[in-house]
TINU-51372 format. One line per 2 residues: number of its first residue (from 1); their letters; for each residue x, y, z of N, C-alpha, C. Coordinates in steps of 0.05 Angstrom, whole numbers, plus 5000, padded with zeros to 4 digits. Layout:
BEGIN
NUM) A) X,Y,Z,X,Y,Z,X,Y,Z ~ ...
//
This chain:
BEGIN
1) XX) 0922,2615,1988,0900,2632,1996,0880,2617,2013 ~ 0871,2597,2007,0857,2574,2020,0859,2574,2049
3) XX) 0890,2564,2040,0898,2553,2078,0892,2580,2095 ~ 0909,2599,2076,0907,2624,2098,0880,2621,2108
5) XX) 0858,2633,2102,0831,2628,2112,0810,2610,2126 ~ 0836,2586,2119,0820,2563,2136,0838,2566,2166
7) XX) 0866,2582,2174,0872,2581,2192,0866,2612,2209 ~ 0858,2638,2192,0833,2655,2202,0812,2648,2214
9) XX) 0800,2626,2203,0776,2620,2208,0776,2602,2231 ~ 0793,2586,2232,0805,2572,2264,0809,2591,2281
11) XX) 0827,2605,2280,0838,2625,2301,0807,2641,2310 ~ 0790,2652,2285,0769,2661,2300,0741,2644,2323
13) XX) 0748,2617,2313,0729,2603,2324,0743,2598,2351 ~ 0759,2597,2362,0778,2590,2387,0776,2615,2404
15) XX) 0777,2632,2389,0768,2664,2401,0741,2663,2414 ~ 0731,2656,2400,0694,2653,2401,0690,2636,2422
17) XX) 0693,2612,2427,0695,2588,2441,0712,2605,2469 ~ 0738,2610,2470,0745,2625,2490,0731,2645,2513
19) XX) 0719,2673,2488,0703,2690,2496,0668,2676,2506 ~ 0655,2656,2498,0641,2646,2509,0646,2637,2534
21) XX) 0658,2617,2536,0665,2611,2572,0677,2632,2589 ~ 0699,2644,2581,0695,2659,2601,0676,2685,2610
23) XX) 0660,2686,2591,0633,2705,2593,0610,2696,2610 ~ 0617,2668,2611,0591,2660,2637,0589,2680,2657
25) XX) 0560,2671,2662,0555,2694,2683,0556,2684,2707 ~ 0574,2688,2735,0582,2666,2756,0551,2676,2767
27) XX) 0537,2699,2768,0506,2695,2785,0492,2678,2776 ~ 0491,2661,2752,0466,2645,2742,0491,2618,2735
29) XX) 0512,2622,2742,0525,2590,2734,0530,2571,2754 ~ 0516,2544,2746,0519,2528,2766,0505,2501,2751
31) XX) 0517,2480,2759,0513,2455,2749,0486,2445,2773 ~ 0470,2421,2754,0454,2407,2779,0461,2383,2766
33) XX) 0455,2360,2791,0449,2329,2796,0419,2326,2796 ~ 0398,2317,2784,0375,2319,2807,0365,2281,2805
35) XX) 0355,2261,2816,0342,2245,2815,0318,2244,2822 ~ 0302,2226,2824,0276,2229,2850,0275,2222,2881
37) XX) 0313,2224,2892,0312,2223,2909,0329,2252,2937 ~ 0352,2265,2907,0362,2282,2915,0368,2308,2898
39) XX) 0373,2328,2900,0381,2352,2885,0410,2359,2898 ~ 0425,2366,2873,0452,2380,2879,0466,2386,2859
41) XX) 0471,2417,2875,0472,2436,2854,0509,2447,2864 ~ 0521,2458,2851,0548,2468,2853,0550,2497,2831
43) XX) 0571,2507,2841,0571,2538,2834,0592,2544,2847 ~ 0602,2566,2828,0642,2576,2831,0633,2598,2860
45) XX) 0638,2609,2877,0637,2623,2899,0654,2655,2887 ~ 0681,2659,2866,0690,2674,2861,0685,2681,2826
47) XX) 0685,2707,2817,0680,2708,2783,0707,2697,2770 ~ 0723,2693,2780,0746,2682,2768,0764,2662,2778
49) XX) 0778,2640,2764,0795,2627,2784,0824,2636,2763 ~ 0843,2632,2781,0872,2641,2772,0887,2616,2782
51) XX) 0905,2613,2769,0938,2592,2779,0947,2593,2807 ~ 0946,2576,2821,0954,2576,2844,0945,2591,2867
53) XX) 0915,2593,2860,0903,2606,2873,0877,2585,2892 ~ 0864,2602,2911,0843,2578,2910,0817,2583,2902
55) XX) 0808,2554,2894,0774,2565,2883,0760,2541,2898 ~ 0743,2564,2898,0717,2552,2927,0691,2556,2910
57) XX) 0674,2530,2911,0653,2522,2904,0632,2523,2927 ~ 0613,2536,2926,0590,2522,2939,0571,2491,2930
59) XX) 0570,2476,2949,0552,2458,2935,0522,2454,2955 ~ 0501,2455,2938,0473,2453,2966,0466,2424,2954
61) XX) 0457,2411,2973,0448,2390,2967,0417,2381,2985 ~ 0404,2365,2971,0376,2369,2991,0362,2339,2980
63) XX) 0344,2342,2998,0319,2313,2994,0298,2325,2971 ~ 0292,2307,2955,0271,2318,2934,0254,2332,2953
65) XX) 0243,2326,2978,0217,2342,2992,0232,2370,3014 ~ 0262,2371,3000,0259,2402,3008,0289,2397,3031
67) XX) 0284,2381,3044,0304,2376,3072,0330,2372,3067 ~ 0346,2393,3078,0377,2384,3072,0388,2365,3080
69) XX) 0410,2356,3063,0421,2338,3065,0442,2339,3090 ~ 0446,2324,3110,0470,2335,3144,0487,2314,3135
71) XX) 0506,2323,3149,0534,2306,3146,0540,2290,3116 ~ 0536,2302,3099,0539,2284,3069,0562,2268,3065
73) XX) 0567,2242,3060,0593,2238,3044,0605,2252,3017 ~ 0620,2271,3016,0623,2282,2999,0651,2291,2989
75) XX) 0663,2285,2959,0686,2286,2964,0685,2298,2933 ~ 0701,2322,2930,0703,2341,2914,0732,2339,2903
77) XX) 0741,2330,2871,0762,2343,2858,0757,2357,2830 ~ 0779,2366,2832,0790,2385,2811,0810,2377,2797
79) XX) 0797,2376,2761,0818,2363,2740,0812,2382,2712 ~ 0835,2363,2700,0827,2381,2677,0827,2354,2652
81) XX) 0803,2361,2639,0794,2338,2624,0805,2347,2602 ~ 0811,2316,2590,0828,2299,2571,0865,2304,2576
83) XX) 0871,2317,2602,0901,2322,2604,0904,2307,2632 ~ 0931,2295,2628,0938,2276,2650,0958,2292,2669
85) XX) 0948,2313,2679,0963,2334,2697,0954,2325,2723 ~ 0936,2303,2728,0927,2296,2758,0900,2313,2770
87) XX) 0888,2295,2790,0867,2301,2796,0881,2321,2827 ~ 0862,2344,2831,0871,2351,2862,0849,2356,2880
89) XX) 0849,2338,2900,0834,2331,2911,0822,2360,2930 ~ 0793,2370,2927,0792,2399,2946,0784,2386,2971
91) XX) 0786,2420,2988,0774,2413,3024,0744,2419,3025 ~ 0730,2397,3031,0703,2396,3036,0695,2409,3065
93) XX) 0681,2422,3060,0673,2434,3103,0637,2446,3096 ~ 0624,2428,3113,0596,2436,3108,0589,2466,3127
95) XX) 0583,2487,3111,0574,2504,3127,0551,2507,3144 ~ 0527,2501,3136,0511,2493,3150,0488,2469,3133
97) XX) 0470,2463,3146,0459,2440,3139,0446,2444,3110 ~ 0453,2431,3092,0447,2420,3064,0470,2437,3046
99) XX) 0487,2462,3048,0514,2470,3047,0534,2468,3048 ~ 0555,2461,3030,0578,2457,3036,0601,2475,3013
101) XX) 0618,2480,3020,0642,2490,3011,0662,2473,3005 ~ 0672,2475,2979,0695,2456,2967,0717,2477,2956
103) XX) 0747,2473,2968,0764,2493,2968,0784,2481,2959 ~ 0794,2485,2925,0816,2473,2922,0842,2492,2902
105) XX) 0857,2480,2893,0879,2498,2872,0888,2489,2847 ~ 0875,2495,2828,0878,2490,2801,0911,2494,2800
107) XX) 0919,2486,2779,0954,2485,2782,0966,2504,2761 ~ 0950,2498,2733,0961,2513,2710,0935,2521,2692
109) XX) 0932,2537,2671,0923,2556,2667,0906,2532,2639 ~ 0879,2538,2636,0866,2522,2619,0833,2508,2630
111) XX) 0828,2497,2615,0801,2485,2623,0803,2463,2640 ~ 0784,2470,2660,0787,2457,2685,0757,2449,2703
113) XX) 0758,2429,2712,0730,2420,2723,0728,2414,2756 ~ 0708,2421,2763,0707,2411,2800,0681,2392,2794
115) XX) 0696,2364,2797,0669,2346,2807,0663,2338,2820 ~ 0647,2340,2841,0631,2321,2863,0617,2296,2862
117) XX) 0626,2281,2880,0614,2252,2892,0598,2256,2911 ~ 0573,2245,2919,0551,2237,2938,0555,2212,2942
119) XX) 0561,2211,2956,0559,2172,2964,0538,2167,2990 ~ 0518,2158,2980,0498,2147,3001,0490,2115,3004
121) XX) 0486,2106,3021,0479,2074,3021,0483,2054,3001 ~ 0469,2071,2980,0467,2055,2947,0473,2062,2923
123) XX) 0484,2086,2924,0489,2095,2903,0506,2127,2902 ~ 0524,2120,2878,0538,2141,2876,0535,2165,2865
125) XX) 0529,2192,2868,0521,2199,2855,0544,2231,2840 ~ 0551,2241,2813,0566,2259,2817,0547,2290,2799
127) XX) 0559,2307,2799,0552,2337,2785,0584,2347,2783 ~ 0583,2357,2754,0605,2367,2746,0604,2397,2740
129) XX) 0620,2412,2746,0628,2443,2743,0642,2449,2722 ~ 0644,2454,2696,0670,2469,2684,0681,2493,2690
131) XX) 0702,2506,2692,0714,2532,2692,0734,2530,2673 ~ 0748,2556,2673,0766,2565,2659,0786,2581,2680
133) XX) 0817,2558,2683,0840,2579,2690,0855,2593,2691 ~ 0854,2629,2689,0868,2645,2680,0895,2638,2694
//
């Protein structure tokens, strides 16, 4: 009787944990970086990402006093943490100045992250995204 309820009570908490993430709200979800020298922020572009599909991130990035960041070094992948399925590297293309778009393809279905690198003169800097792949 025990076990049964202790493996109810799992099954409901995985449900819970499930139905949380993918309930984010993609209008208010978005990760930031901030220092006292730069801000950067990232956010999913679509409410869902699927298998073999692509998912495109916006990322803005700016000077603490407001000024976008031009030509950024910036290099965007997509993994899925604690599983050794490989990192896939997305297509970075700045749309316009302090904007950029990161376009890549999750492979298989599960929790999955897009992280960005800033690399400037001295320092590296990253912001991480979680999603969920239907």
């Amino acid at each position: 009787m025990n076990k049964a309820l202790v493996v109810v009570l799992l099954i409901c908490v995985v449900i819970a944990v499930m139905l949380y993430q993918s309930g984010r709200d993609v209008a208010t979800a978005k990760d930031t970086y901030q220092d006292e020298f730069i801000r950067m922020d990232i956010a999913p572009e679509q409410a869902s990402a699927h298998t073999m599909k692509e998912s495109a991130f916006t990322l803005t990035i700016s000077h603490m006093s407001g000024e976008p960041v031009i030509g950024a070094s910036l290099e965007v992948v997509l993994s899925m943490p604690g599983m050794f399925c490989g990192s896939f590297p997305a297509k970075v293309t700045e749309t316009k100045p302090g904007s950029y778009v990161a376009v890549g393809i999750p492979v298989m279905r599960g929790e999955w992250q897009a992280e960005a690198h800033l690399q400037t003169d001295y320092k590296t800097r990253r912001v991480i995204y979680p999603f969920i792949v239907n």
